[in-house]
C-alpha positions as CSV (number, residue, x, y, z in Angstrom):
1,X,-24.1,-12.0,19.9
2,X,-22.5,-12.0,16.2
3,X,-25.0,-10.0,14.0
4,X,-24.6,-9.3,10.3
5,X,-26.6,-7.2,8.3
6,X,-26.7,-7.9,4.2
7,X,-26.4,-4.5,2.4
8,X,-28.3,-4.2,-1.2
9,X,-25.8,-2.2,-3.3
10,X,-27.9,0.8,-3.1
11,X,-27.3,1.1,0.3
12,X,-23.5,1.7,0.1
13,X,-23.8,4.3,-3.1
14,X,-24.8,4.4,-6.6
15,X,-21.6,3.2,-7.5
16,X,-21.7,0.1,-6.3
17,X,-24.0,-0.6,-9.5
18,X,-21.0,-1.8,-11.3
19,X,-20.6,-5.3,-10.7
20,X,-19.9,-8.2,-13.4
21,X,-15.8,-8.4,-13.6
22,X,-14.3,-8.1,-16.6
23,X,-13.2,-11.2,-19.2
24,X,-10.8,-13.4,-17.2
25,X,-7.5,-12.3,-18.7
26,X,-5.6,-15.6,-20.2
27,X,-2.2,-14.8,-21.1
28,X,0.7,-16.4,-22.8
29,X,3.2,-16.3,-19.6
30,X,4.0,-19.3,-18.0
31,X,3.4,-17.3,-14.8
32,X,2.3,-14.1,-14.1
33,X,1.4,-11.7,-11.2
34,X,-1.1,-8.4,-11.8
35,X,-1.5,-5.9,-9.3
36,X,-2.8,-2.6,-8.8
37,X,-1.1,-0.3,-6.4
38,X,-3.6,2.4,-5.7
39,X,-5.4,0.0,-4.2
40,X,-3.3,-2.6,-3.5
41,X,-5.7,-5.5,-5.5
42,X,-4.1,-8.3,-7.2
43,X,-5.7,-8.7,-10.2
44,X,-4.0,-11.5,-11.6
45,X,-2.2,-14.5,-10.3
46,X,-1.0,-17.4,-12.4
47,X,1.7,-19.5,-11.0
48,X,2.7,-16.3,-9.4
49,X,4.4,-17.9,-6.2
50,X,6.0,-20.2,-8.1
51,X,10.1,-20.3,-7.9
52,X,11.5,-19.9,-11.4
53,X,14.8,-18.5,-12.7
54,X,14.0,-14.7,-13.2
55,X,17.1,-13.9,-15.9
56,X,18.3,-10.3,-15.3
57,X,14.9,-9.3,-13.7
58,X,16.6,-10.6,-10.4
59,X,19.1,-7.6,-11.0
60,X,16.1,-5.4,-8.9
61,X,17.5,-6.9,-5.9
62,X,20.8,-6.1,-6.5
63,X,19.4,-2.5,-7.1
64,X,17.3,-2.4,-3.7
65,X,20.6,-3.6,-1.9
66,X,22.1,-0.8,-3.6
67,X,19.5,1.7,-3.0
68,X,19.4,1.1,1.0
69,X,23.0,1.7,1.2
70,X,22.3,5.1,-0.6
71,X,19.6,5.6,2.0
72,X,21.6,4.7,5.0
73,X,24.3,6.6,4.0
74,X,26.9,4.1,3.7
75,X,27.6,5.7,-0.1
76,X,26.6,8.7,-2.1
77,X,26.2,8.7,-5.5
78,X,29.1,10.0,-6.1
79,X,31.0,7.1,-4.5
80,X,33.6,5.2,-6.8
81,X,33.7,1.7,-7.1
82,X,37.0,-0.4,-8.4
83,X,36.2,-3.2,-11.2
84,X,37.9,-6.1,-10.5
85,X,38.7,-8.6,-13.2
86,X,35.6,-10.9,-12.3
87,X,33.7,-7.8,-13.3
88,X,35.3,-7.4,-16.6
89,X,35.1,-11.2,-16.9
90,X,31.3,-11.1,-17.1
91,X,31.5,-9.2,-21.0
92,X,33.9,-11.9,-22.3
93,X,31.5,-14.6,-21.2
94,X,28.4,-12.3,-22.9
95,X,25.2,-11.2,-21.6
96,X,24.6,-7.7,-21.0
97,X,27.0,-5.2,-19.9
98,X,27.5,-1.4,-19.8
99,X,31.4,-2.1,-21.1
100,X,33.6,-1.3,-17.6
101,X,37.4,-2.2,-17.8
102,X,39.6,-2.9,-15.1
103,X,41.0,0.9,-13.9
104,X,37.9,2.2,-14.1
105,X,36.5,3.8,-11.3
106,X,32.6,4.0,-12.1
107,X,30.4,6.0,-9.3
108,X,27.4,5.1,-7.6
109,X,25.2,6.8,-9.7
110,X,27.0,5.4,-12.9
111,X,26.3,2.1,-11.9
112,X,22.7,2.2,-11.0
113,X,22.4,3.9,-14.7
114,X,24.6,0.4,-16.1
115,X,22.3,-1.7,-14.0
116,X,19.2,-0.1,-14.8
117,X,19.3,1.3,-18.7
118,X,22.1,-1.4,-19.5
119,X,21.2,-4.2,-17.7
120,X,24.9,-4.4,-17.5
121,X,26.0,-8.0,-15.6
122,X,29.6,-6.5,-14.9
123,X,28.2,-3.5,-13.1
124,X,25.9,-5.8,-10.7
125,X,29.8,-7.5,-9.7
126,X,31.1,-4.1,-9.0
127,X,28.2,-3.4,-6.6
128,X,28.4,-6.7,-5.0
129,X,32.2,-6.8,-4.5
130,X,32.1,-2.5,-3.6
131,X,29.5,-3.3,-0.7
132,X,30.2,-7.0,0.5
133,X,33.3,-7.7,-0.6
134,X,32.5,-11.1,-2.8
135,X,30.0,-11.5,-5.0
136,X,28.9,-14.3,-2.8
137,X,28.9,-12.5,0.3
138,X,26.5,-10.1,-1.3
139,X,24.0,-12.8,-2.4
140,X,23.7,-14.4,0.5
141,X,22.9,-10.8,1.9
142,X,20.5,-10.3,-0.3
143,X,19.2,-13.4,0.5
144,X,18.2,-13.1,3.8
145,X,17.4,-9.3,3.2
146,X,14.2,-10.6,0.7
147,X,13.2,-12.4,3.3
148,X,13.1,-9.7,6.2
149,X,11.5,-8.0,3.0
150,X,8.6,-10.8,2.7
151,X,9.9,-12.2,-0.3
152,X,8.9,-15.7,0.2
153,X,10.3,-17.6,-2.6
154,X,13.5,-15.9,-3.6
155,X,16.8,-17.2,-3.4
156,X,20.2,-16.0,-4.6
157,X,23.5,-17.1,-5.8
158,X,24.6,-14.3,-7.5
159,X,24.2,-10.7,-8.4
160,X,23.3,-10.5,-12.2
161,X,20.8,-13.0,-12.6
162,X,23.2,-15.1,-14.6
163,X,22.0,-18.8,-15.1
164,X,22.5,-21.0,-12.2
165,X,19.9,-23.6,-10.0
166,X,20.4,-21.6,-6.9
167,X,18.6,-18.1,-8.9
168,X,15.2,-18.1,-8.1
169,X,11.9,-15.4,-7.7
170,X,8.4,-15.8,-7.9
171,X,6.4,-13.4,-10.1
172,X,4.7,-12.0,-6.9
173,X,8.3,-11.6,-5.2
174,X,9.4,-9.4,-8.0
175,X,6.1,-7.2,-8.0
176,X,6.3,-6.9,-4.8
177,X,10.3,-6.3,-4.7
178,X,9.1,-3.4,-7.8
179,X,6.0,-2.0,-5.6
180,X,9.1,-1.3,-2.7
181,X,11.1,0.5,-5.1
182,X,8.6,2.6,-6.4
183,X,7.1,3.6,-3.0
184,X,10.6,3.5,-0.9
185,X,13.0,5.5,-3.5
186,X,11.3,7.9,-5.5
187,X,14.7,9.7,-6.0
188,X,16.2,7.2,-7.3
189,X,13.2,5.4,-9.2
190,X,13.0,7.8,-12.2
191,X,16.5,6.2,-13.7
192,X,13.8,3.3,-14.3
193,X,12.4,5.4,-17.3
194,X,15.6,6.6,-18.9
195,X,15.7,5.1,-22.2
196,X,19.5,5.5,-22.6
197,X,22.7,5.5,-21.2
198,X,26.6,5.1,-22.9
199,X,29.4,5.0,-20.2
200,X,32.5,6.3,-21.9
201,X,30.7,6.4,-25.0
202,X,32.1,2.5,-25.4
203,X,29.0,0.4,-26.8
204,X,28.8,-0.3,-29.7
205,X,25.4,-1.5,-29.6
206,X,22.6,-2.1,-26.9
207,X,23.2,0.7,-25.0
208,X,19.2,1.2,-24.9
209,X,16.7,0.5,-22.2
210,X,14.8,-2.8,-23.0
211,X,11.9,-2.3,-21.9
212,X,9.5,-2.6,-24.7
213,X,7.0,-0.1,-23.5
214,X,8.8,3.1,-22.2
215,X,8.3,3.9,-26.2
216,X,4.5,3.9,-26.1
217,X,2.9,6.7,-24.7
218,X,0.8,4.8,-21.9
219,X,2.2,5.9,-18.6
220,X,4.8,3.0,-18.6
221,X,8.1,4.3,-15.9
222,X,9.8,0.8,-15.3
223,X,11.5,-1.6,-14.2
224,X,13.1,-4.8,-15.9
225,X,13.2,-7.0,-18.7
226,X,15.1,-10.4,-18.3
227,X,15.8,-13.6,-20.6
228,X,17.9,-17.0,-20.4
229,X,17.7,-19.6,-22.4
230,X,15.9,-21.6,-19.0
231,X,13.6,-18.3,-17.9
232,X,12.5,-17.8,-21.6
233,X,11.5,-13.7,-21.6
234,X,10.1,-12.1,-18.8
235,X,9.9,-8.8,-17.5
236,X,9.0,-6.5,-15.0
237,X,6.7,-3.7,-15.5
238,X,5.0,-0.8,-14.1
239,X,2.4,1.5,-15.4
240,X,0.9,5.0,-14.2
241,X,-2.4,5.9,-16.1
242,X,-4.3,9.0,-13.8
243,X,-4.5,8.0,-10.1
244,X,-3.7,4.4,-10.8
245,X,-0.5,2.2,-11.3
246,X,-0.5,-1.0,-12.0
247,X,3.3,-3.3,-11.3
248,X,3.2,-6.8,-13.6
249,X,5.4,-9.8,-13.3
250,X,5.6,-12.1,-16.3
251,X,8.2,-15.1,-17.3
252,X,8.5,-17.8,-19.9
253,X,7.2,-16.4,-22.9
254,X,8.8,-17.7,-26.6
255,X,10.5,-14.1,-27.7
256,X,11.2,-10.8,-27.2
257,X,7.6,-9.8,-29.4
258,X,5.7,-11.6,-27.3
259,X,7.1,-9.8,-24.4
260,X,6.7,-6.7,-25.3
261,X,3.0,-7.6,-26.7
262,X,1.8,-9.8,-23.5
263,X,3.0,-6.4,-21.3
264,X,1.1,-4.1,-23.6
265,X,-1.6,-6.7,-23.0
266,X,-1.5,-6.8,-19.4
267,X,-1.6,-3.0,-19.2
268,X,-4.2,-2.3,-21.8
269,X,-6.5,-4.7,-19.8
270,X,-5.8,-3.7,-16.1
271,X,-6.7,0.0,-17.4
272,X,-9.5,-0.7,-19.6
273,X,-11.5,-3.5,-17.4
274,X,-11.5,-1.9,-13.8
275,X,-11.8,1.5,-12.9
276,X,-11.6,3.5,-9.5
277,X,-15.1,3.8,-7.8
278,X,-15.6,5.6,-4.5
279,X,-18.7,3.6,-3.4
280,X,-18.7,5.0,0.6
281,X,-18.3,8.4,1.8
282,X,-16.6,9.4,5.1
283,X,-18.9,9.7,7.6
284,X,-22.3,8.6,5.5
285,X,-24.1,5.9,7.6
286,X,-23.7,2.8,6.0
287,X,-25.7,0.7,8.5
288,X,-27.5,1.1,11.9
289,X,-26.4,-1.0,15.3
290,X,-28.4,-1.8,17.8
291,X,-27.7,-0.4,21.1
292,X,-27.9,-2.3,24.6
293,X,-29.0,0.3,27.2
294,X,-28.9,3.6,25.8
295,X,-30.3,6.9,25.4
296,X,-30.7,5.8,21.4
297,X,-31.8,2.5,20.4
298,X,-29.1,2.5,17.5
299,X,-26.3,4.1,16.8
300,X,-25.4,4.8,12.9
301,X,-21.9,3.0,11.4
302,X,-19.9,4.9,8.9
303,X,-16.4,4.6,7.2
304,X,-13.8,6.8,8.9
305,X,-12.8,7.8,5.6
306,X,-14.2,7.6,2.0
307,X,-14.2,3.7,0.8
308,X,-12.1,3.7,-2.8
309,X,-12.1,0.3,-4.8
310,X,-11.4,-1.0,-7.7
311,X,-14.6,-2.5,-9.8
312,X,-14.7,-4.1,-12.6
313,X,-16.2,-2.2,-15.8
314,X,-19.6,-3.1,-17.7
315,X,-22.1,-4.8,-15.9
316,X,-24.7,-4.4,-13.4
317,X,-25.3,-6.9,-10.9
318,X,-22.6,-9.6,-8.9
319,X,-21.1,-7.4,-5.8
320,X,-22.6,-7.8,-2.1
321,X,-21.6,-6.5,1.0
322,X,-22.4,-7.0,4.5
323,X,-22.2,-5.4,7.8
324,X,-20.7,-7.1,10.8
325,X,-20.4,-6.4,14.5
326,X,-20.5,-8.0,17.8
327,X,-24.2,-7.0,18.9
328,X,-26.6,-5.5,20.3
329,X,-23.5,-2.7,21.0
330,X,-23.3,-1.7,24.6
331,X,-24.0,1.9,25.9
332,X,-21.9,4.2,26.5
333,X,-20.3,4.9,22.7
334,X,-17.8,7.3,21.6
335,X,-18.4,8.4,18.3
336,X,-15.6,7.8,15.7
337,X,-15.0,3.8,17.8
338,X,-14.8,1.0,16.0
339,X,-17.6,-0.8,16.3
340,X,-17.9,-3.2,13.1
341,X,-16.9,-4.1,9.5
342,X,-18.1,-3.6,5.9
343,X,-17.2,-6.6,3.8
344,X,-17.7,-5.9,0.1
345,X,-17.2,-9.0,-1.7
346,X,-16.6,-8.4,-5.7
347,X,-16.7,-11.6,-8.3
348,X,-13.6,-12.5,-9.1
349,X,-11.4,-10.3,-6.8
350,X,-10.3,-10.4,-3.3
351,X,-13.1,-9.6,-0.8
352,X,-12.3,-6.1,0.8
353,X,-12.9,-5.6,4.7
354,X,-13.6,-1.8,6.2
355,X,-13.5,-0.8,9.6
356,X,-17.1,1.0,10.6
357,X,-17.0,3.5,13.8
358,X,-20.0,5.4,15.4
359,X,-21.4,7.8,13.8
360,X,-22.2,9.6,17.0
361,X,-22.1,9.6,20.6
362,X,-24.6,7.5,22.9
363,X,-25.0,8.0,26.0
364,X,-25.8,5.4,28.7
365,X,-29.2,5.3,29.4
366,X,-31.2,7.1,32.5
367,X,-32.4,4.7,35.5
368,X,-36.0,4.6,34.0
369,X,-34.4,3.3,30.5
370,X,-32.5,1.0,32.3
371,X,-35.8,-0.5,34.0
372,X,-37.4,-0.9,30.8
373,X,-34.9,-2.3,29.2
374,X,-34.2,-5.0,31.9
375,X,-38.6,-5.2,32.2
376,X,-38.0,-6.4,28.3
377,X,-35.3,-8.9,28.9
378,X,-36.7,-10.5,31.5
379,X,-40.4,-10.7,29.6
380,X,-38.8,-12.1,26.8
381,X,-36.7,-14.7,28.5
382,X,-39.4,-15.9,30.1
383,X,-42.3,-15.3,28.2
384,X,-40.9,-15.3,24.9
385,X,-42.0,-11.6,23.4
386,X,-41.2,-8.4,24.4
387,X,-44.0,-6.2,26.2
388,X,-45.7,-3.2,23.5
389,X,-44.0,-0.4,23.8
């Protein structure tokens, strides 16, 4: 028998009394992907599977493909790389570059700095060509490495992000390409924030991170602006304010200032219209089951560990949640089993589903309970009511 049992807010904690969501964000982006990381809600998504040309934002790929071979061991960052005259090639025909020259012998740990900091296109051919071989070879690598990764609508024809049909992310492939990054390389990720870096002391200009909020004092660590004539402006961003982070993916805005105000946008609103509720407690009963022949008539159902969400600021009324399980539960059962779910549903957000396991053992019933019990199923089959207890 399915039962389901509908939960007033009160009943999960006073918490839950936070309900109406915030004002619907509208932004300016063509597309655009929001998501918080502590607890994995997306927040925003506008075109955000959509396959456009990502500019140099694409350039995280190249860095992921760079980072596993880092992780595996196949270089150090120490490494040195040779810089072949398609490299060098990729500064005469413009676009950004961190100013290499054929002879050069740029390490690991350089490059990730000219791919990060410099967005440098002639470092992302070094990496290409130093693990793969051809630049080629390496995209269609990293090709079918985003989609072991999950990334659905990504494709690549080259390493930089330079303008061609075949270069294509969603803005939810990149978030979710930037969440990796953060959570997979943490030694590597801080290069993200570094606001500057000069190999050989040879620019002459743009030697300076892009990214319009590493300057602002809100928590922002990363990762990657972009922009072609096609993509219009986009960019990659993360932000850390207290427990939370929140990773953004926007493209197609009309300049560099509206980049950099749409991202201070997005993060002003993710942090100022939802906050981090705990709205169960680890082993507080949320519910009670009924139980099929056992000592106890119910058994309580609580969250294995405490129940953290994201809700959205100012209001009071607009989140339910149910209880659902397979019932009446039959004895014997183990306390800490799973035995149902919690689904809190909260306007405007992705509904949220928790496990529920016993809050204590029950035993199988005694042969006297087991009479009753099968005394009261047979009087209510047949006679429609159960006999007065």
């Amino acid at each position: 028998m399915f039962a389901k049992l509908r939960l007033a807010a009160s009943a999960l904690a006073a918490t839950l009394l936070v309900a109406l969501p915030g004002h619907a964000f509208e932004t300016r982006a063509n597309a655009a992907w929001v998501y918080d990381l502590t607890t994995h809600t997306v927040l925003l998504d506008k075109n955000g599977e959509v396959s456009l040309p990502p500019a140099s934002m694409s350039k995280l790929m190249t860095i992921n493909m760079l980072f596993e071979a880092l992780k595996d061991g196949r270089v150090t960052l120490d490494t040195a790389f040779s810089v072949s005259e398609n490299a060098t090639a990729m500064t005469a025909q413009g676009g950004s570059t961190m100013y290499l020259q054929e002879g050069d012998r740029p390490t690991v740990d350089e490059l990730i700095h000219g791919m990060i900091v410099n967005s440098g296109n002639d470092a992302c051919v070094v990496v290409a060509e130093g693990l793969e071989g051809s630049e080629a070879e390496f995209a269609a690598k990293m090709t079918e490495r985003a989609a072991a990764l999950g990334l659905e609508n990504s494709h690549f024809t080259n390493s930089s992000g330079w303008p061609d049909p075949g270069q294509r992310m969603s803005m939810k492939d990149l978030g979710l390409l930037s969440r990796r990054l953060i959570e997979e390389f943490p030694e590597y990720y801080p290069v993200f924030s570094e606001t500057e870096f000069n190999y050989k002391d040879r620019a002459p200009a743009n030697a300076n991170n892009r990214n319009p909020l590493l300057k602002l004092g809100i928590g922002a660590d990363g990762l990657k602006t972009g922009h072609t004539t096609e993509a219009g402006y986009g960019m990659v961003g993360s932000v850390k304010q207290g427990e939370r982070r929140i990773i953004f993916a926007i493209s197609g805005l009309a300049s560099d200032k509206e980049r950099a105000e749409e991202a201070e946008r997005i993060a002003t609103w993710a942090f100022r219209q939802f906050s981090l509720k705990t709205v169960a407690k680890a082993g507080v009963k949320v519910a009670d089951a009924e139980v099929f022949m056992g000592e106890a008539e119910t058994v309580g159902l609580v969250p294995a560990e405490d129940v953290r969400l994201l809700l959205p600021a100012m209001a009071q009324d607009g989140l339910s949640a149910d209880v659902i399980y397979s019932g009446p539960l039959s004895a014997p059962i183990t306390k800490g089993a799973v035995l149902a779910e919690l689904v809190i549903r909260i306007p405007d957000l992705p509904e949220h589903r928790i496990p529920l396991v016993a809050e204590a053992d029950v035993a199988k019933g005694g042969f006297m309970k087991r009479l009753t019990t099968a005394a009261q199923v047979l009087q209510s089959r047949y006679f429609g009511e159960a006999p007065a207890s």
